[in-house]
Backbone as CSV, one residue per row, in Angstrom:
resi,resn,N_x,N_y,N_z,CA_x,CA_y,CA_z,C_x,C_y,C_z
1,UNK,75.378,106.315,84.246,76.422,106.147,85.241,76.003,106.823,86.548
2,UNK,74.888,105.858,87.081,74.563,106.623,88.371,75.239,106.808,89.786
3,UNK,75.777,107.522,90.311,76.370,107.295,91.819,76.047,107.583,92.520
4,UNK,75.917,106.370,93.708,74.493,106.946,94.923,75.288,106.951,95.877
5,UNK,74.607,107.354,97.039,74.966,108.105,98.293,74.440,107.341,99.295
6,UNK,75.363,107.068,100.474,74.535,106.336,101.464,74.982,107.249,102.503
7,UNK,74.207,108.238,103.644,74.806,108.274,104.580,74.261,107.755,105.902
8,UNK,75.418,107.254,106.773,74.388,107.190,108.024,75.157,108.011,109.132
9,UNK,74.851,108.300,110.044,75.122,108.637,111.306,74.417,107.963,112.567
10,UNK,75.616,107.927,113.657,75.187,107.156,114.869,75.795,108.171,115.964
11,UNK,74.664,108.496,117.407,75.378,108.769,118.359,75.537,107.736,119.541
12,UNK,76.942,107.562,119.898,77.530,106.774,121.155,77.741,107.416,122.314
13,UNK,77.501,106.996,123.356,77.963,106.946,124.789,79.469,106.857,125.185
14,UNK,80.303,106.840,124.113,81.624,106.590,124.093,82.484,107.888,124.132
15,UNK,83.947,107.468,124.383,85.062,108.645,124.018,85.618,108.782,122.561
16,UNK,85.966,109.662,121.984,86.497,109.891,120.627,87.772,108.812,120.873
17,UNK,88.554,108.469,121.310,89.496,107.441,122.086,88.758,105.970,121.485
18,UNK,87.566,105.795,122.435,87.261,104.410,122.329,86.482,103.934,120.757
19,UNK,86.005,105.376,120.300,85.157,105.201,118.970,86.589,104.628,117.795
20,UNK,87.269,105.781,118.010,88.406,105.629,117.192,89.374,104.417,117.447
21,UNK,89.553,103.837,118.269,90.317,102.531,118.856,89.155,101.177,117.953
22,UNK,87.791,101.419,118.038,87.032,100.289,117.405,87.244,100.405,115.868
23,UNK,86.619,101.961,115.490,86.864,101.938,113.658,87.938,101.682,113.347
24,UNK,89.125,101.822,113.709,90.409,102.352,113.144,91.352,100.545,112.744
25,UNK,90.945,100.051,113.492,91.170,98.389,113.793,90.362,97.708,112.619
26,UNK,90.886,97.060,111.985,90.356,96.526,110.563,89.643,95.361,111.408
27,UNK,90.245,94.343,112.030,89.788,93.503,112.824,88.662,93.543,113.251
28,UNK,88.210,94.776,113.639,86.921,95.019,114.365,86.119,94.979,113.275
29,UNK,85.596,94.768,111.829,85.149,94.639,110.946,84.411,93.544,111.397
30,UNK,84.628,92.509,111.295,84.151,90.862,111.702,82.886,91.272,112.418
31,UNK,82.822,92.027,113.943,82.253,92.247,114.798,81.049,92.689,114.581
32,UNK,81.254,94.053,113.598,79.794,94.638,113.396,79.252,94.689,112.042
33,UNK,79.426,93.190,111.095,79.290,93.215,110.220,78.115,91.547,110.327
34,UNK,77.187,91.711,109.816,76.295,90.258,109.981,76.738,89.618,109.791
35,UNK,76.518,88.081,110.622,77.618,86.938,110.286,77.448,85.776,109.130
36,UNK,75.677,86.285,108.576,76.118,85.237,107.542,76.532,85.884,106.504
37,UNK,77.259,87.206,106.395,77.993,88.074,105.047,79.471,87.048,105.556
38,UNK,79.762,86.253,105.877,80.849,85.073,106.410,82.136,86.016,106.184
39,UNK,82.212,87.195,107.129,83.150,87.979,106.566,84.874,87.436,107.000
40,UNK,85.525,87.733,105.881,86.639,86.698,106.652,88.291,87.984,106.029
41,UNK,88.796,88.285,107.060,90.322,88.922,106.566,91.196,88.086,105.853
42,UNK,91.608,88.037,105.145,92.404,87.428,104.622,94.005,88.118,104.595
43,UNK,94.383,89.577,104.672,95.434,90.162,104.918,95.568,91.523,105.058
44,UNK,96.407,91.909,105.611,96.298,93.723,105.835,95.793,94.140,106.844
45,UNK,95.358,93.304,107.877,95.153,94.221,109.231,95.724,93.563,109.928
46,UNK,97.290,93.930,110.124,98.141,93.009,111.052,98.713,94.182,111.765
47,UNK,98.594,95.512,111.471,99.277,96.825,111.598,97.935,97.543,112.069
48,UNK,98.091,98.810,112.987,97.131,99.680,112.896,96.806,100.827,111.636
49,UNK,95.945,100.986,111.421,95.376,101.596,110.207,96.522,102.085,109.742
50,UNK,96.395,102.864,108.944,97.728,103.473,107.956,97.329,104.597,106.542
51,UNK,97.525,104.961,105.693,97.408,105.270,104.754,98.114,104.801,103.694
52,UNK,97.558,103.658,102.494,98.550,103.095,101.704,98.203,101.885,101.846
53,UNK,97.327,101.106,103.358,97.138,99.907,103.541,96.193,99.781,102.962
54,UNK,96.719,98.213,102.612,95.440,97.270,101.447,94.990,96.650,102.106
55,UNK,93.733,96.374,102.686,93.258,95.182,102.875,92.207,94.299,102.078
56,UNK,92.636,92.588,102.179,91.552,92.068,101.374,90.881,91.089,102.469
57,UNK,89.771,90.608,102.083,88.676,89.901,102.623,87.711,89.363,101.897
58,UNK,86.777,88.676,102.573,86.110,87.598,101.763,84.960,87.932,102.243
59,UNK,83.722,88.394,101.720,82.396,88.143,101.936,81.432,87.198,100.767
60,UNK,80.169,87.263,101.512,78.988,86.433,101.093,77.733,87.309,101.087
61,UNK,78.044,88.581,100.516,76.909,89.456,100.615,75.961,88.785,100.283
62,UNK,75.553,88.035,98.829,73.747,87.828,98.689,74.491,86.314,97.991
63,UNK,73.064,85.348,98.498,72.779,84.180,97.973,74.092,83.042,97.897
64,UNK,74.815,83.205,99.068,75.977,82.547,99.405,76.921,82.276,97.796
65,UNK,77.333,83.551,97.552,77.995,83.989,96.545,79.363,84.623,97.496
66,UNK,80.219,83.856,97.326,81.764,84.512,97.865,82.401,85.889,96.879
67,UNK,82.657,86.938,97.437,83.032,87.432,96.544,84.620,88.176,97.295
68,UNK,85.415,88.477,96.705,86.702,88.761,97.169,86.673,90.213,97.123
69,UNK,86.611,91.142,98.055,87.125,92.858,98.386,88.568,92.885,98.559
70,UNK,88.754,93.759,97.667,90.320,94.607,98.135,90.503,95.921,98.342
71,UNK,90.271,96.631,99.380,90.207,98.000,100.394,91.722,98.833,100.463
72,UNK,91.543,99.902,99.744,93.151,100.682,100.291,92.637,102.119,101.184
73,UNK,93.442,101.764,102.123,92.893,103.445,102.995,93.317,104.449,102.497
74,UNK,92.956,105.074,101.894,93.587,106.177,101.196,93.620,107.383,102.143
75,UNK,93.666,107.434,103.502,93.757,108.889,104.260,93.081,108.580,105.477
76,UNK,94.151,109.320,106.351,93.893,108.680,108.052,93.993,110.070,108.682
77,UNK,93.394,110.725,109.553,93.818,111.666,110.207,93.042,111.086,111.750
78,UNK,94.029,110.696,112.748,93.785,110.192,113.643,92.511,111.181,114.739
79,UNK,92.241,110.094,115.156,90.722,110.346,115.855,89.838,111.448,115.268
80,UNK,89.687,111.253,113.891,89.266,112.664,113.245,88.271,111.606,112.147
81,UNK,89.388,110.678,111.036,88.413,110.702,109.693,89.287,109.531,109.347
82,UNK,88.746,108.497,108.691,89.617,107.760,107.536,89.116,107.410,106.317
83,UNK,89.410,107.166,105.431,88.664,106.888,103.822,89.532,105.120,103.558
84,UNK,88.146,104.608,102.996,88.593,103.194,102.087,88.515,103.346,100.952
85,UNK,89.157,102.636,99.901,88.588,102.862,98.845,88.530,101.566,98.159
86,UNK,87.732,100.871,97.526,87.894,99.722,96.861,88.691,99.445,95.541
87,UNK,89.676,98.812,95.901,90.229,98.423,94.417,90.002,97.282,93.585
88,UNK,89.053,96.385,94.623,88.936,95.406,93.560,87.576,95.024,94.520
89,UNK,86.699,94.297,94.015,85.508,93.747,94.505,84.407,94.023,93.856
90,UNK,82.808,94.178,94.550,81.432,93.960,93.842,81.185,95.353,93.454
91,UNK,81.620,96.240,93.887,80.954,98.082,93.190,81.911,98.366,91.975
92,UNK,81.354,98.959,91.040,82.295,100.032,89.938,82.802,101.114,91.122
93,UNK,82.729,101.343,91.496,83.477,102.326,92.686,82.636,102.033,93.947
94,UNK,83.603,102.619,94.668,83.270,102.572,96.424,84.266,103.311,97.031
95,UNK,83.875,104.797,97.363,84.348,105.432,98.279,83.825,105.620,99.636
96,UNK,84.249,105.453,100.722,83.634,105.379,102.208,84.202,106.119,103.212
97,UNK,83.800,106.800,103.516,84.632,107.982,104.743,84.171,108.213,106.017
98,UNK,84.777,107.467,106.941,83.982,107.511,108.036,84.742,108.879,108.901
99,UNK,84.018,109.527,110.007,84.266,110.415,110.679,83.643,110.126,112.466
100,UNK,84.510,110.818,112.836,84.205,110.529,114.473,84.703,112.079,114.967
101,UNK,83.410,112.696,115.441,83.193,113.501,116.551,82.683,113.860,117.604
102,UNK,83.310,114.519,118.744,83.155,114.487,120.060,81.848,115.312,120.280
103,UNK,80.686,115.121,120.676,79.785,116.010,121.360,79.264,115.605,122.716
104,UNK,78.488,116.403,123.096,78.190,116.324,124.603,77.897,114.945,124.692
105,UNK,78.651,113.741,125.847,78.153,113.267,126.613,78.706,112.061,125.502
106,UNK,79.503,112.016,124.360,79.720,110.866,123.798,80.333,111.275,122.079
107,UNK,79.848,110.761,121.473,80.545,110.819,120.105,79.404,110.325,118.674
108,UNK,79.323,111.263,117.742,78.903,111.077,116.797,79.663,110.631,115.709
109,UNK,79.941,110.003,115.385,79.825,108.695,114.144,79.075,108.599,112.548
110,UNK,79.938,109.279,111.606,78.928,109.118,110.652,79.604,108.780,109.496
111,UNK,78.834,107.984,108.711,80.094,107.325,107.313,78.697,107.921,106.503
112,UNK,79.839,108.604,104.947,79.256,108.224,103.684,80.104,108.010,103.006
113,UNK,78.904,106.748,102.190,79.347,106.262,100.934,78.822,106.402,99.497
114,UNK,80.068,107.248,98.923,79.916,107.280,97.515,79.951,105.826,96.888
115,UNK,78.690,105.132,95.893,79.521,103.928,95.313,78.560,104.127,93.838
116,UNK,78.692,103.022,92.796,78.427,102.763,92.128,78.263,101.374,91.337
117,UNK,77.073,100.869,91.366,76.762,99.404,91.000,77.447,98.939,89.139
118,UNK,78.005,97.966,89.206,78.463,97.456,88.133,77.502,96.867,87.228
119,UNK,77.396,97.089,85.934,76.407,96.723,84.936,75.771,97.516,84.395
120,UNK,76.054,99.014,84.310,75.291,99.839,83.592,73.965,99.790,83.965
121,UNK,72.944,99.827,83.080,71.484,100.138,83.510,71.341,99.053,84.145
122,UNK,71.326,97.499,83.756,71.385,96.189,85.104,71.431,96.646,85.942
123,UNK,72.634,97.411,86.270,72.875,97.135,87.914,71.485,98.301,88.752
124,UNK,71.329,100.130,87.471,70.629,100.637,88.297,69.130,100.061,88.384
125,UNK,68.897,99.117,87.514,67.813,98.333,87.845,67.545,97.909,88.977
126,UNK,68.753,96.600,89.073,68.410,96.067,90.577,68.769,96.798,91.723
127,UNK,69.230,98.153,91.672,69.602,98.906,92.652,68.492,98.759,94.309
128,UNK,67.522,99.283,93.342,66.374,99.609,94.492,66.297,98.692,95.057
129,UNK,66.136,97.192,94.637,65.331,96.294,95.300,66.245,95.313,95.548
130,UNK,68.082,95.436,95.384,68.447,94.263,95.755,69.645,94.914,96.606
131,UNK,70.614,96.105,96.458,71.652,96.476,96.720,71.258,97.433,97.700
132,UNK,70.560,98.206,97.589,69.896,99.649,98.209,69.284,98.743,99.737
133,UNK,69.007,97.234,99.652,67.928,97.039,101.049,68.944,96.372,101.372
134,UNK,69.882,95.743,101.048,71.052,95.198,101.644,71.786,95.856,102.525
135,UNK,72.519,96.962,101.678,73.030,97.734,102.690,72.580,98.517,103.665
136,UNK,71.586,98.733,103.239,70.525,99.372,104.807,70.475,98.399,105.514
137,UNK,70.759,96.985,105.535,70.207,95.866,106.129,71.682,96.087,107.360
138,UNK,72.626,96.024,106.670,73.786,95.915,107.064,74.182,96.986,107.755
139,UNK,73.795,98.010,107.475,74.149,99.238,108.211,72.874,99.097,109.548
140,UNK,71.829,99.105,109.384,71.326,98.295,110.438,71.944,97.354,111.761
141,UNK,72.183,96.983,111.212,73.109,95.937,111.915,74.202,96.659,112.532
142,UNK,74.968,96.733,111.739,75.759,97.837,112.599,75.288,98.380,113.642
143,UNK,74.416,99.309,113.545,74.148,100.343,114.415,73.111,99.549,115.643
144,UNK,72.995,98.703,115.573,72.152,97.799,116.645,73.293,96.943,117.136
145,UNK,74.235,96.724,116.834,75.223,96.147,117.420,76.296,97.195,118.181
146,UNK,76.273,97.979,117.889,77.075,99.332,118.560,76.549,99.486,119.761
147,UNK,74.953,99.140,119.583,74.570,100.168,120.892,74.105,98.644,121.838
148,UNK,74.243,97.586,121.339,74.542,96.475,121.751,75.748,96.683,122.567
149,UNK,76.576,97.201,122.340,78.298,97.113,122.753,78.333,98.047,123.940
150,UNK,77.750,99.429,123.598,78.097,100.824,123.752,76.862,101.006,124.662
151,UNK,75.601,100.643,124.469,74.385,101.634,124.725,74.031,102.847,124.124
152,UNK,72.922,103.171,124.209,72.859,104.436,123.533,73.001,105.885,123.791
153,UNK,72.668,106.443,123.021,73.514,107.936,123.292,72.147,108.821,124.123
154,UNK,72.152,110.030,124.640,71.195,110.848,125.236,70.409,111.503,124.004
155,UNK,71.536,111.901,123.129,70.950,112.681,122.242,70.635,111.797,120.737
156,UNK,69.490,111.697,120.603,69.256,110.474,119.147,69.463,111.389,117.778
157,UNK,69.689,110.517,116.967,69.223,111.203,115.175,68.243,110.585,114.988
158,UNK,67.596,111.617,114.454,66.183,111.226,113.853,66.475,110.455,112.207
159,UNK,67.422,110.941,111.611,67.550,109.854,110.145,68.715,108.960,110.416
160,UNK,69.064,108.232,110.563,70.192,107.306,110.527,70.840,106.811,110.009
161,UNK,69.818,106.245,108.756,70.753,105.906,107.413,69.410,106.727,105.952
162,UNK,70.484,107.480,105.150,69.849,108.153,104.140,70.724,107.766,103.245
163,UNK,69.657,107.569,101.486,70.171,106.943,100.469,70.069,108.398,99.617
164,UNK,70.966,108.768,99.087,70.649,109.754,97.633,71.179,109.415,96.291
């Protein structure tokens, strides 16, 4: 029962205001998420974030396989931190906690995720070589689309995204 660790961190050119106005917006999901994961809302971000809110959605993570996520925020502390948690979808667990803080000249940005692949030894099999480069793929993305949006920050991280 292995549970791995993803973290990344990003620094922005932004205000704790504008960082927190993009994460906090379920909507904004679509945006910095690759478009052939065909990510699609299906309900729950009609409100600003919350604690208690469910949201579900539709992706196409690998091999145009639809698979249905259902997300509850389990904890909001405004312009500070929020947590998802998966209640239904592709991980045996998925905890995700993103955080936003103010430093010189912009805002650091950093999510980890606790998760765990479904299938017992299967899944830590294909871990390495099918789940583990995905989401780096995707978190990638992300963070090249941010600074797509944003530009980049003065001060860089040298690791960006780390797996444990």
């Amino acid at each position: 029962m292995k549970i791995y660790t993803l973290r990344a961190k990003q620094n922005l050119p932004i205000s704790v205001e504008k960082a927190w106005d993009l994460l906090s917006n379920p909507k904004n999901l679509k945006t910095i998420t690759p478009e052939y994961m065909g990510f699609k809302i299906i309900s729950g971000a009609d409100r600003k974030m919350y604690a208690g809110q469910i949201i579900q959605y539709i992706v196409t993570p690998i091999a145009g396989v639809k698979s249905k996520w259902v997300t509850e925020i389990t904890q909001v502390v405004d312009k500070e931190y929020f947590v998802d948690e998966q209640r239904f979808g592709p991980y045996a667990l998925w905890h995700h906690k993103h955080f936003i803080k103010e430093i010189p000249g912009g805002v650091e940005m950093e999510d980890i995720i606790d998760y765990k692949i479904p299938f017992g030894i299967l899944g830590q099999l294909v871990h390495p070589f099918l789940v583990k480069p995905k989401l780096k793929e995707i978190f990638e993305f992300r963070r090249k689309k941010l600074i797509e949006m944003y530009g980049t920050h003065e001060i860089p991280i040298t690791e960006e995204i780390i797996f444990s």
